[in-house]
LOLUM-819984 format. One record per residue: residue number from 1; residue in one letter; x, y, z of N, C-alpha, C in turn. Coordinates in steps of 0.001 Angstrom, whole numbers, plus 500000, padded with zeros to 6 digits. Each point is the difference from the previous one (the first is absolute). Layout:
residues N
SITE  NUM  a  X  Y  Z  X  Y  Z  X  Y  Z
...
END
This chain:
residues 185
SITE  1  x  386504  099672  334033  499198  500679  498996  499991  501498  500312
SITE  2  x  500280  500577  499101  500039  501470  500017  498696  500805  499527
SITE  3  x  499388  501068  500287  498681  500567  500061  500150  501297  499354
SITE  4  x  499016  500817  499293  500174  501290  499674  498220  500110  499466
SITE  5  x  499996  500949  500829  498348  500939  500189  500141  501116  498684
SITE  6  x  499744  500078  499322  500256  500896  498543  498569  500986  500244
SITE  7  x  500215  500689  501107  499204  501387  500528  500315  500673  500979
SITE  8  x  499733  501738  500415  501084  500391  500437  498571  500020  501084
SITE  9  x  499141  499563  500124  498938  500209  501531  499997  499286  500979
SITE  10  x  499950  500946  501050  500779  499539  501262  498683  499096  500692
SITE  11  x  498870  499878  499564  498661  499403  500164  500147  498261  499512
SITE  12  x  500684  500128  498864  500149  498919  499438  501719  499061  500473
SITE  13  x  500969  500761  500808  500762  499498  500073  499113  499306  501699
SITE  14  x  499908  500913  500730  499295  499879  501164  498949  498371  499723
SITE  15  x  499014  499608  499149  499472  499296  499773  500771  498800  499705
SITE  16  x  500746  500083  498671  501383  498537  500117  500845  499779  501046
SITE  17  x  500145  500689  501021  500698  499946  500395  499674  498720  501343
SITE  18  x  498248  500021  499679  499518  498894  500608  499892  499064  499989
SITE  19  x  500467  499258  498309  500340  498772  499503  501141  500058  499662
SITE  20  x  501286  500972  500205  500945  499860  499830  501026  500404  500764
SITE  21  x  501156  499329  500355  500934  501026  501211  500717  500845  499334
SITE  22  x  500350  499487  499021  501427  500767  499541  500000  500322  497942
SITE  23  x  499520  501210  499812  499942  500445  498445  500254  501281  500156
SITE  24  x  500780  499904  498923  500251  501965  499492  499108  500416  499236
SITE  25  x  500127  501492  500186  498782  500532  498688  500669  500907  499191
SITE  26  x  499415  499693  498743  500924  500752  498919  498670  500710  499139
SITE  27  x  498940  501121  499956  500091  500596  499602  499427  499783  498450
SITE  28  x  499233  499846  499018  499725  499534  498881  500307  501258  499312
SITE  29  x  500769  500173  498699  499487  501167  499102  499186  499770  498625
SITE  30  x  499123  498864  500338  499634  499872  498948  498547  500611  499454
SITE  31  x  499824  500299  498985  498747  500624  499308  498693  499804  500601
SITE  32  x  499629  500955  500730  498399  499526  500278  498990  500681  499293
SITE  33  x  500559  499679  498899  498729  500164  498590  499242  499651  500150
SITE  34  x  498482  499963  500141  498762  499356  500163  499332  499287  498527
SITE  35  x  499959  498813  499697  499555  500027  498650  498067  499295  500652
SITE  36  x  499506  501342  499359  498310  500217  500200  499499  498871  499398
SITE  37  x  500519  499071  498927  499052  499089  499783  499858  498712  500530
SITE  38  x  500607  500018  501470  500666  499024  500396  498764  499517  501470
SITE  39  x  499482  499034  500226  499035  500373  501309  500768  500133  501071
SITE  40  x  499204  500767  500935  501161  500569  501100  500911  498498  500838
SITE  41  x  499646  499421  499859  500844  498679  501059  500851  499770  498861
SITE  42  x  499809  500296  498710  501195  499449  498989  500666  500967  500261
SITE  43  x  499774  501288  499850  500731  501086  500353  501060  500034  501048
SITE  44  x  499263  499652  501323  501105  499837  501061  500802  499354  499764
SITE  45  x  499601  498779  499979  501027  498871  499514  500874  500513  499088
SITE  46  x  500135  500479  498767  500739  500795  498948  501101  500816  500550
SITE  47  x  499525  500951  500908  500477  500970  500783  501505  499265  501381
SITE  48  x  499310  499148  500220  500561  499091  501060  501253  499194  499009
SITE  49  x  500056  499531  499126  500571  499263  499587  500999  500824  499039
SITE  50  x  499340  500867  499371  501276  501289  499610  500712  500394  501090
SITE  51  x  499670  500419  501358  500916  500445  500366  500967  498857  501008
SITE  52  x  499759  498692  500306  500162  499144  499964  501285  499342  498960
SITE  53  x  499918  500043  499199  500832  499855  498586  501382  500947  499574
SITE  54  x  499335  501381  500326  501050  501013  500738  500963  500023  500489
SITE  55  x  499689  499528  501405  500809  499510  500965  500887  498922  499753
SITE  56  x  499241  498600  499701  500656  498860  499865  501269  500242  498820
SITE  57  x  499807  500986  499309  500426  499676  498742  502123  501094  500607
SITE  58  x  499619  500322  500713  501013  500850  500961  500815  498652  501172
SITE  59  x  498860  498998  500431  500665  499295  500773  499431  498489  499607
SITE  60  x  500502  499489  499134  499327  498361  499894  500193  498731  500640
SITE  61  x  501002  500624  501094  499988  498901  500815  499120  499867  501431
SITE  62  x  499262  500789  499892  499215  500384  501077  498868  499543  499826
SITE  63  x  499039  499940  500706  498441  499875  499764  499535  501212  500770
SITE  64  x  499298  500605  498701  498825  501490  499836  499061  499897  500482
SITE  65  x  499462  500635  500709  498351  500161  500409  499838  501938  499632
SITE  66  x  498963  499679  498654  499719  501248  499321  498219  500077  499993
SITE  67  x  499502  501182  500839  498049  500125  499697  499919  501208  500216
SITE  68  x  498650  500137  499450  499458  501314  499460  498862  500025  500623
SITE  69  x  498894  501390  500667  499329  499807  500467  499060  500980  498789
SITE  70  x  498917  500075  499834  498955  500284  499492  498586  500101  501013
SITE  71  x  499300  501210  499426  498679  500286  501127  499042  500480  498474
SITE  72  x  498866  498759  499745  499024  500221  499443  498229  500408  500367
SITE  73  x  499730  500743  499298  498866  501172  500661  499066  499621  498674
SITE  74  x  499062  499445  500351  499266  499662  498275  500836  499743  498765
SITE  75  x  500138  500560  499669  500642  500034  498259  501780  500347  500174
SITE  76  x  499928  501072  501196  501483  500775  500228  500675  499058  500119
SITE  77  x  501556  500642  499436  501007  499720  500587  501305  501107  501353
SITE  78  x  499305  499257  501437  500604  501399  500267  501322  499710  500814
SITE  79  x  501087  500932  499435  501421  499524  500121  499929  501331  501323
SITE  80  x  501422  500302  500413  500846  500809  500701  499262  500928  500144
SITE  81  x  499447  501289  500371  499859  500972  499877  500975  501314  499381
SITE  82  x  499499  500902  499227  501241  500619  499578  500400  500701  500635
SITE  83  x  499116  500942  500823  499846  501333  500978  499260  499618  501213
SITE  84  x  500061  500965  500569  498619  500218  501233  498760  499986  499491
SITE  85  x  499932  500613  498804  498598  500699  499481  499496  498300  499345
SITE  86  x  500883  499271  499544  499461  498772  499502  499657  499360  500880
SITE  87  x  500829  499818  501051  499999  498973  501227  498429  500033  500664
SITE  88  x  499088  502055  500334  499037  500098  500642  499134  499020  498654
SITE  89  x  500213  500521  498729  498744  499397  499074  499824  498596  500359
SITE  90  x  501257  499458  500176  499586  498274  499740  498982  499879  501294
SITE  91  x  500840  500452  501520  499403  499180  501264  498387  501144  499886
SITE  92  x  499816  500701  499199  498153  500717  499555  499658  498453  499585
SITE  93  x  500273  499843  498563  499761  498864  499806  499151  499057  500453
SITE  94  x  501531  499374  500711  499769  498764  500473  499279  500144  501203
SITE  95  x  499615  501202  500783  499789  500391  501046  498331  498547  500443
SITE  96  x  499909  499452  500445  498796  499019  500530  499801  499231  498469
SITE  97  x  500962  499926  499389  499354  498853  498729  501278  498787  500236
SITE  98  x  499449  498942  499272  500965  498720  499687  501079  500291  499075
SITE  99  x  501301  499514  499886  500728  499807  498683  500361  498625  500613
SITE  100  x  501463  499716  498915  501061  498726  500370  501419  500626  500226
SITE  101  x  500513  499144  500658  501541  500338  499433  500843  498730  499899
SITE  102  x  500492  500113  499005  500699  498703  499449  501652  500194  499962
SITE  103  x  500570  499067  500647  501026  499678  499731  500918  499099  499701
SITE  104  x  500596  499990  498426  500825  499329  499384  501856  499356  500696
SITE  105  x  500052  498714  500072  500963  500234  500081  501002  498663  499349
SITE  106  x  501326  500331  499885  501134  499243  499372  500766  499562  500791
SITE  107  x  500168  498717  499705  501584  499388  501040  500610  499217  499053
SITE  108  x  501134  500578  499604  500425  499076  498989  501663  499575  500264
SITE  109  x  500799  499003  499651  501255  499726  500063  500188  499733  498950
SITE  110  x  501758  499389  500133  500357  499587  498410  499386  498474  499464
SITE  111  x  499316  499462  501267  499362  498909  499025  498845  499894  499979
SITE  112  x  499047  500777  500123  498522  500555  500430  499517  501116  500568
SITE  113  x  498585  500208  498855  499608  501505  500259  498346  499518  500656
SITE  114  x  499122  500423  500761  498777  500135  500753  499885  501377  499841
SITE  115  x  498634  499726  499442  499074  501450  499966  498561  499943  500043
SITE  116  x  499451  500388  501220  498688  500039  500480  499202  501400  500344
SITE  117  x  498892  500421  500377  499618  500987  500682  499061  499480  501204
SITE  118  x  499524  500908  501232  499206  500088  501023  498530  500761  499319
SITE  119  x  499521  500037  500414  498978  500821  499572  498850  500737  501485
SITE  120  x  499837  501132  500381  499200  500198  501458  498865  501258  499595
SITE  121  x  498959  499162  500675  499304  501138  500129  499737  501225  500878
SITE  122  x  499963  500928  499877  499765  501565  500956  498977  500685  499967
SITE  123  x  499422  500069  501460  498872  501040  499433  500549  501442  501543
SITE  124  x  499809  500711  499098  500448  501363  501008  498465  500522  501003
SITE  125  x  500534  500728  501150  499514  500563  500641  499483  500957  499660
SITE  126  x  499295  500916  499976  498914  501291  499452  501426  501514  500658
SITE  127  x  500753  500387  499256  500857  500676  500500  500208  501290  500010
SITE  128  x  499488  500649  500860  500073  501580  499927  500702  500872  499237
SITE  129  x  500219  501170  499581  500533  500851  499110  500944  500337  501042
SITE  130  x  499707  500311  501380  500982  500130  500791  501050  498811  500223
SITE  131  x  499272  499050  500332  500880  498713  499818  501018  500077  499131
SITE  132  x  499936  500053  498901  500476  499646  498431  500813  501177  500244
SITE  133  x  499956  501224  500128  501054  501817  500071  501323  499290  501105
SITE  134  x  499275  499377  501221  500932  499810  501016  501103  498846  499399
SITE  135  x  499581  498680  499264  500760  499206  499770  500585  500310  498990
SITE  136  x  499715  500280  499187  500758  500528  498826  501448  501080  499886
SITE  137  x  499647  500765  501211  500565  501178  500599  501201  498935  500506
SITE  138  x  499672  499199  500765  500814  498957  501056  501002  498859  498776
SITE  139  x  500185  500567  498903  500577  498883  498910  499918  498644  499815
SITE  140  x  499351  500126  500915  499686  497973  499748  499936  499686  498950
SITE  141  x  498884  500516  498688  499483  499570  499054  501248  499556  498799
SITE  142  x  500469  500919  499945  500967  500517  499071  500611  498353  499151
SITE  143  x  500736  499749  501253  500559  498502  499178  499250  499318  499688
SITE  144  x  498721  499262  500150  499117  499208  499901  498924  499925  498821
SITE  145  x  499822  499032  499625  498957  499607  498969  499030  499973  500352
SITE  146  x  499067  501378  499524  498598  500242  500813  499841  501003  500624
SITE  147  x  501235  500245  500655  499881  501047  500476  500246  499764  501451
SITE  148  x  499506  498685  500217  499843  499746  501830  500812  498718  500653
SITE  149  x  499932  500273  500981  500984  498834  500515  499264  499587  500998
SITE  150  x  499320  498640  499877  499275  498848  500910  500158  500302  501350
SITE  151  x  501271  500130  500347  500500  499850  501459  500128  501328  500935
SITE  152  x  499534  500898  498497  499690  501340  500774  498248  499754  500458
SITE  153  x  499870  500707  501622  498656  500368  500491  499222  500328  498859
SITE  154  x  498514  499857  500361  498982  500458  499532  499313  499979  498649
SITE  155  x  500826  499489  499094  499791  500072  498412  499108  499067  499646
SITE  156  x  500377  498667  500676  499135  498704  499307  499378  499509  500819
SITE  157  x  498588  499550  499330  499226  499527  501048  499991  498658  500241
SITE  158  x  500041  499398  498885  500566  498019  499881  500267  499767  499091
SITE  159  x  500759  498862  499725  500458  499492  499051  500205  498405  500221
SITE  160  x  499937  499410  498325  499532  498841  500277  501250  499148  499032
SITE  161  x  500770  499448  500356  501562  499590  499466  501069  499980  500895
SITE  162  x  500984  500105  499422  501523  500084  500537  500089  501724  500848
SITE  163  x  500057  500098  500864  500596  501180  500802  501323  500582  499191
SITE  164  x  500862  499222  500036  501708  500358  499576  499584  499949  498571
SITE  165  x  499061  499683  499268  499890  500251  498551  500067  501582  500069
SITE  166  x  498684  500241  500851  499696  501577  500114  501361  501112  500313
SITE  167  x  501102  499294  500984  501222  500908  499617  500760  500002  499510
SITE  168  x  500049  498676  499432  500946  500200  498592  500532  498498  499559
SITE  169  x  500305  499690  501207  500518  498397  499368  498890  498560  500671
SITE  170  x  499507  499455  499416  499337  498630  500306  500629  499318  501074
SITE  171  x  500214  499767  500845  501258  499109  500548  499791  498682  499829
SITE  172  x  499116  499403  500157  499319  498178  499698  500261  500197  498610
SITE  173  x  499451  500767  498748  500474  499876  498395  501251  499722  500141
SITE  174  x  500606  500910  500668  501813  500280  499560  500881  499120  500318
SITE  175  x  499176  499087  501803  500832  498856  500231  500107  498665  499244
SITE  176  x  498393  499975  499102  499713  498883  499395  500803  500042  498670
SITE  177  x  500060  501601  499249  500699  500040  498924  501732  499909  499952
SITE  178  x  500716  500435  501151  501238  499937  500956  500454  497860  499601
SITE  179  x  498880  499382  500731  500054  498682  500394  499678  499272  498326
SITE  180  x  499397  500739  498893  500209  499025  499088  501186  500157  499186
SITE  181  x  500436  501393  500199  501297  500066  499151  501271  499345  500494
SITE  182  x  499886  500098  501584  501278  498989  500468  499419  498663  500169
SITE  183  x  499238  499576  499960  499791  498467  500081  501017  499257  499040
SITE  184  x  500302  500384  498839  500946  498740  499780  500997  500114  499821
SITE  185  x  500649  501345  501028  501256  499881  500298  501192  499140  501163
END
């Protein structure tokens, strides 16, 4: 059985790479249009499975593993950061409050598609203005949904879910969704 990770993060290859020995990663170019009327776990899922679909549709003899991560703040939807200057607003924010972050994901072959999400809760640490200048400064934020990355020091104070949801890929979702698409091969 042949494997393909349809994302180019080295967080998420790092994570499969724990239920899996041997997959390539190819990279999704597909649309991450957000459609707003969608609730955010449909969203991910949406997101996950477009770019998921992407991929497969480039290699169909393979089995895809395609997800999307999402970080919800009350009502927000908060994606990537665009800048620095966005990156400090969000971790103000979120600075000592709760959100979620959800992540969607796809495993599909040519004779079956699985599509589920994780769902985790976060509540951040009370985080200095200095804090927030230094990390931000330090690029961490940049790639990440939210702004922050779990496994970086100091940001979060607990969380109550999947850990590997929080960096990007579920690994228990992905093996269970992995195991129903090849089951009846």
């Amino acid at each position: 059985m042949e494997y393909v990770l349809a994302s180019a993060s080295p967080r998420r290859k790092e994570l499969l790479a724990q239920i899996l020995s041997k997959f390539e990663v190819i990279p999704s170019a597909a649309d991450e249009k957000v459609n707003i009327s969608l609730f955010p776990e449909q969203m991910a899922c949406a997101l996950a499975e477009s770019k998921c679909d992407a991929v497969f549709a480039l290699n169909p003899n393979k089995t895809v593993i395609g997800c999307d991560t999402i970080v919800v703040f009350g009502n927000e939807i908060l994606g990537k950061p665009r800048d620095k200057a966005d990156a400090v607003k969000t971790l103000k924010m979120l600075s000592g409050k709760t959100h979620y972050v959800i992540t969607g994901v796809c495993v599909r072959n040519k004779f079956k598609k699985s599509v589920d999400f994780d769902r985790t809760e976060v509540k951040f640490n009370i985080l200095t203005d200095e804090f927030i200048e230094s990390y931000v400064n330090g690029g961490s934020p940049m790639d990440k949904a939210g702004s922050y990355g779990i496994q970086d020091g100091g940001i979060v104070k607990e969380y109550f879910g999947s850990y590997t949801n929080v960096v990007g890929l579920p690994v228990m979702l992905t093996k269970k969704l992995i195991e129903e698409v090849i089951s009846d091969l």
